[in-house]
C-alpha positions in Angstrom: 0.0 0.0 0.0 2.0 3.1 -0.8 -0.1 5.7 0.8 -0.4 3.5 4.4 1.0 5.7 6.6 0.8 9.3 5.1 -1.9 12.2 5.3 -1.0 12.9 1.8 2.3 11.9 -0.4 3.6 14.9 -2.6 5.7 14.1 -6.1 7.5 17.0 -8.6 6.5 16.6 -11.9 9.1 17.3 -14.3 12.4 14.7 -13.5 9.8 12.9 -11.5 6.7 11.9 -12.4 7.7 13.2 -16.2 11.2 13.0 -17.7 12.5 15.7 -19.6 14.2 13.5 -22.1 11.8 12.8 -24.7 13.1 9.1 -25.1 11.8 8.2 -21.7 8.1 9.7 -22.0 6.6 6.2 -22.1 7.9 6.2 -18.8 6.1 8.8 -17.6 3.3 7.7 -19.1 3.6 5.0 -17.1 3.7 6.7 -14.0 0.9 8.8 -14.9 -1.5 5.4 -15.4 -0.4 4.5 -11.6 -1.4 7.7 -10.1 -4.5 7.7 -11.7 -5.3 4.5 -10.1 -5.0 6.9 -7.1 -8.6 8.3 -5.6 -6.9 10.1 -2.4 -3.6 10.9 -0.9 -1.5 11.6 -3.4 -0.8 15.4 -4.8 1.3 16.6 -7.8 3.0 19.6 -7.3 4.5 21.8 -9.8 6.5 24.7 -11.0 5.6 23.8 -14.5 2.5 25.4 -16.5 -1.0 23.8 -15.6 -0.9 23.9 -19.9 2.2 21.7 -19.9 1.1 19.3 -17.0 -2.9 19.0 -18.3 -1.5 17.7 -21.8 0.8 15.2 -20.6 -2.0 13.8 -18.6 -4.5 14.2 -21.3 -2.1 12.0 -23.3 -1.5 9.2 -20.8 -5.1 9.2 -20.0 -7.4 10.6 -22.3 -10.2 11.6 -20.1 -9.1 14.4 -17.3 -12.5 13.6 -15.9 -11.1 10.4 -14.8 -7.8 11.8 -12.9 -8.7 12.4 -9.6 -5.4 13.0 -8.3 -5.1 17.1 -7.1 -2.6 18.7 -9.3 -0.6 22.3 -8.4 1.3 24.2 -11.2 1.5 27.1 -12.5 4.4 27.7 -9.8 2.6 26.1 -7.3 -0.4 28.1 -7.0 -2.9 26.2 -9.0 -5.1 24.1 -8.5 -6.9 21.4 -11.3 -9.0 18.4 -10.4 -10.7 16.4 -12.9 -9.5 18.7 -15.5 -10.9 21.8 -13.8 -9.4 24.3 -12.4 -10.6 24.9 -8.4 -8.4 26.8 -6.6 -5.7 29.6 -6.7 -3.9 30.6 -3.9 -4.4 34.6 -3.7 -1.7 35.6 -1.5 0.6 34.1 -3.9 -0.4 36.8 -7.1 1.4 39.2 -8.3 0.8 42.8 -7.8 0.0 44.7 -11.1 3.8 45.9 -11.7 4.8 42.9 -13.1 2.8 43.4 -16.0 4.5 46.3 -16.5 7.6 44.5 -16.1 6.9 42.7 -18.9 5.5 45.2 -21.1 9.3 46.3 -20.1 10.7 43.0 -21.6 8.7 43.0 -24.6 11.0 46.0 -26.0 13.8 44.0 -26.2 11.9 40.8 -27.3 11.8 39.1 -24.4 8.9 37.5 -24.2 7.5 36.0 -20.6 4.4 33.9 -20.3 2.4 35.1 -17.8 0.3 32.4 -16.2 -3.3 33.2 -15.0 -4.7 29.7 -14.7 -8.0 30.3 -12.4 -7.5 33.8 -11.2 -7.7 37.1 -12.9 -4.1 38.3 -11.3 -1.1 36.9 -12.9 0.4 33.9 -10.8 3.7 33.2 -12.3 5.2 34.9 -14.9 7.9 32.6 -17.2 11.2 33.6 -19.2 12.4 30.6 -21.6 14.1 29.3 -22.9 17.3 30.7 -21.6 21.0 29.7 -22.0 23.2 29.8 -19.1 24.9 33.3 -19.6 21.1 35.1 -20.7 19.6 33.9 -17.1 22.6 35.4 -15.0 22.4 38.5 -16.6 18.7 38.9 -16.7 18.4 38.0 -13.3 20.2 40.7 -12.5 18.2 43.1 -14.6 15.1 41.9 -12.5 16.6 41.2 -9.1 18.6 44.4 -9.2 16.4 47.0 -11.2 13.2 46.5 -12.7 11.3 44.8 -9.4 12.6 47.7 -7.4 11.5 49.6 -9.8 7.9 48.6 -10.5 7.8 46.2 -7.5 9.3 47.9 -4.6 8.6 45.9 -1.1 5.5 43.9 -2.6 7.2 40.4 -2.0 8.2 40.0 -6.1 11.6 38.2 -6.9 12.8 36.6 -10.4 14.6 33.4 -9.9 16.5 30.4 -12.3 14.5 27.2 -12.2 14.5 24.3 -14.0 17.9 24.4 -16.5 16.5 27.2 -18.9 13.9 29.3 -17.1 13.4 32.6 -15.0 10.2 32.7 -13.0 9.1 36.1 -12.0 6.8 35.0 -8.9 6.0 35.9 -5.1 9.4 35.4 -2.8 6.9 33.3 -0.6 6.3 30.7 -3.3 7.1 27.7 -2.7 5.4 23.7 -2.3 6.2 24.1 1.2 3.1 26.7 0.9 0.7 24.1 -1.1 1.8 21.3 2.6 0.4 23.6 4.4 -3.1 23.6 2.6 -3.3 19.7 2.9 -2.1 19.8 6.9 -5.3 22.4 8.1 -7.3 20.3 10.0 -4.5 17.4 10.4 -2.9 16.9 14.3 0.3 18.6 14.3 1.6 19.5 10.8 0.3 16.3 9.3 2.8 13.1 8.0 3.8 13.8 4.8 5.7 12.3 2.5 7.7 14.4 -0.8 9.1 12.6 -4.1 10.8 14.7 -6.3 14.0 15.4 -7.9 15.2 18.3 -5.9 13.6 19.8 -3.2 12.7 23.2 -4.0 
């Protein structure tokens, strides 16, 4: 029985549950017919886009309908079950200046995704793909100038994730954030267990 034992057991999704060599995707296939066996206990959590999670699903499953496994993405702060979205967590948007942070970008053809999932504010906001050199020096540029600028103390940082990818999100954001939803209402902080590839 995997999930004897745990309130709720937690697994990454890229490097984990998906691989991000194409040659392996049969695998996660695979591992995405297991959880869907799944009716409780165990929670995919993301910094990937719902849009790139959902599809991979879609085409180990077919039917979302069928998935009842609680997925987070969009940097953690999104919630889809079933194939429908059902919750965003609001204190991790972003204030309005990031869209003029990207606006910002967009001169100089850099071109973020900003990610909206259920909620009208942007959640995330993605730079990629990025080589090595391009992600130092525009995290600078963020980090350093244009959050101060348009951002100033409203809890907004850019950082590297993944191996070609800036997120521009809240500097609260994190899955330790999405635990904490599944522990309310647990004794203590509820026994958990995580499965990923890094913790982050």
């Amino acid at each position: 029985n995997l999930t004897g034992g745990y309130d709720n057991i937690f697994f990454d999704f890229d490097d984990t549950i998906w691989p991000r060599n194409d040659t392996f995707d049969h695998v996660g296939r695979d591992n995405i017919r297991l959880l869907s066996k799944f009716k409780k206990d165990v929670v995919i959590v993301s910094g990937n886009t719902m849009e790139s999670v959902r599809k991979h699903i879609e085409e180990s499953i077919g039917d979302l309908d069928s998935f009842f496994t609680d997925v987070w993405a969009d940097a953690n702060t999104t919630k889809m079950y079933r194939g429908k979205i059902v919750e965003t967590l609001d204190e991790l948007t972003l204030p309005k200046g990031v869209e003029d942070i990207i606006k910002e970008l967009e001169k100089y053809n850099v071109k973020p995704v900003a990610m909206r999932a259920g909620s009208q504010n942007i959640t995330c906001s993605k730079i990629k793909p990025l080589h090595k050199r391009e992600r130092v020096i525009l995290l600078d540029l963020l980090n350093k100038y244009l959050i101060p600028l348009y951002c100033k103390d409203m809890n907004v940082v850019a950082r590297s994730t993944g191996t070609t990818t800036i997120d521009i999100m809240n500097q609260n954001n994190d899955k330790l954030v999405v635990f904490h939803e599944y522990s309310k209402g647990l004794e203590g902080c509820g026994n958990f267990l995580y499965i990923g590839d890094e913790v982050d």
